[in-house]
VODREN-191363 format. One record per residue (C-alpha): residue number from 1; y, x, z. Coordinates in nm, 3 decimals. Each point is the difference from the previous one (the first is absolute). Example, Ala and Ser with C-alpha at 12.3 -4.5 7.8 and 13.67 -1.06 7.14 Angstrom:
BEGIN
REC    k       yy       xx       zz
REC    1   -0.450    1.230    0.780
REC    2    0.344    0.137   -0.066
REM end
This chain:
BEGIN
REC    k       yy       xx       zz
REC    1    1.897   -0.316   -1.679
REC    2   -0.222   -0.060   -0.226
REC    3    0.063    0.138   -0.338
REC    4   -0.295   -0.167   -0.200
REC    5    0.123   -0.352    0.072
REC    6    0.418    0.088   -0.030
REC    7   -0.098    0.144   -0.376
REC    8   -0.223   -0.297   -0.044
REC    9    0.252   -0.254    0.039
REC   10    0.312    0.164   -0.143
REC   11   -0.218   -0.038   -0.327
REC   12   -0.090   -0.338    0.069
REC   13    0.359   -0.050    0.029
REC   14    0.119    0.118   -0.309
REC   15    0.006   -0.235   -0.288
REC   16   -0.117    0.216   -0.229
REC   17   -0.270    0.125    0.146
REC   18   -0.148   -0.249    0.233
REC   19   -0.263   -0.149   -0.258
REC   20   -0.165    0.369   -0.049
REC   21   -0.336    0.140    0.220
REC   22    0.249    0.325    0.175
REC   23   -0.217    0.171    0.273
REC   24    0.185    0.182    0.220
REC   25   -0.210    0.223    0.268
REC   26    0.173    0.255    0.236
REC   27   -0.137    0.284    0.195
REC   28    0.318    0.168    0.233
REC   29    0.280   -0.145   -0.233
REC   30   -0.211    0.192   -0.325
REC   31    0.029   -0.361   -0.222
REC   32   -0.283   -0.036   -0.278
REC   33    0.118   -0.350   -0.265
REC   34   -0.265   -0.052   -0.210
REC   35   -0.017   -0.340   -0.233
REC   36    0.112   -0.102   -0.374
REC   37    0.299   -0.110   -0.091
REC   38    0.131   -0.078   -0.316
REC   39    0.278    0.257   -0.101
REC   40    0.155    0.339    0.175
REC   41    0.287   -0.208    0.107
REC   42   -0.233   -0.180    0.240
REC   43   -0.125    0.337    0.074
REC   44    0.342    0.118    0.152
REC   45    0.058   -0.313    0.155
REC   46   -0.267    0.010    0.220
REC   47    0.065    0.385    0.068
REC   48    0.335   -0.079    0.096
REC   49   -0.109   -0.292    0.226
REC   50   -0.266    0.228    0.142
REC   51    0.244    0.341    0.060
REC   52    0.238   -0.262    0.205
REC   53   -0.246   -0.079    0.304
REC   54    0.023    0.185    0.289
REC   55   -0.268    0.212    0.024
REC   56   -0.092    0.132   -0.293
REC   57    0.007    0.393   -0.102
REC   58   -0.183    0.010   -0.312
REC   59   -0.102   -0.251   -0.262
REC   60   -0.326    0.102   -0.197
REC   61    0.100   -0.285   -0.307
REC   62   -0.335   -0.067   -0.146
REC   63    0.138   -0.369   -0.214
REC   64   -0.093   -0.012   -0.357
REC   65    0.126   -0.190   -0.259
REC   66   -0.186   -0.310   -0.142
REC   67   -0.129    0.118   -0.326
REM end
């Protein structure tokens, strides 16, 4: 299992959320996102996505909003 890589491409499948630069890094299922998107919708898109893989415990959601 590797959580890094299952994050990675449920973002890259999403529509939405495909064209943005979405890290996600794991340590023991502790998730860290970090990137810009361009609204909080986006935002709880990708949490959502990223709460769904197996694996994950905690998300640390570090996205930002384009300004």
């Amino acid at each position: 299992m590797n959580i890094n890589q299952d994050v990675t491409t449920a973002l890259l499948a999403d529509n939405e959320l495909k064209h943005f630069d979405i890290t996600a890094v794991s340590t023991k299922g502790d998730l860290r996102l970090t990137g810009e998107v361009d609204n909080q919708s986006q935002i709880n898109q990708a949490l959502l996505l990223a709460e769904a893989v197996t694996g994950v415990k905690t998300i640390h959601n570090e996205l930002t909003v384009k300004r």
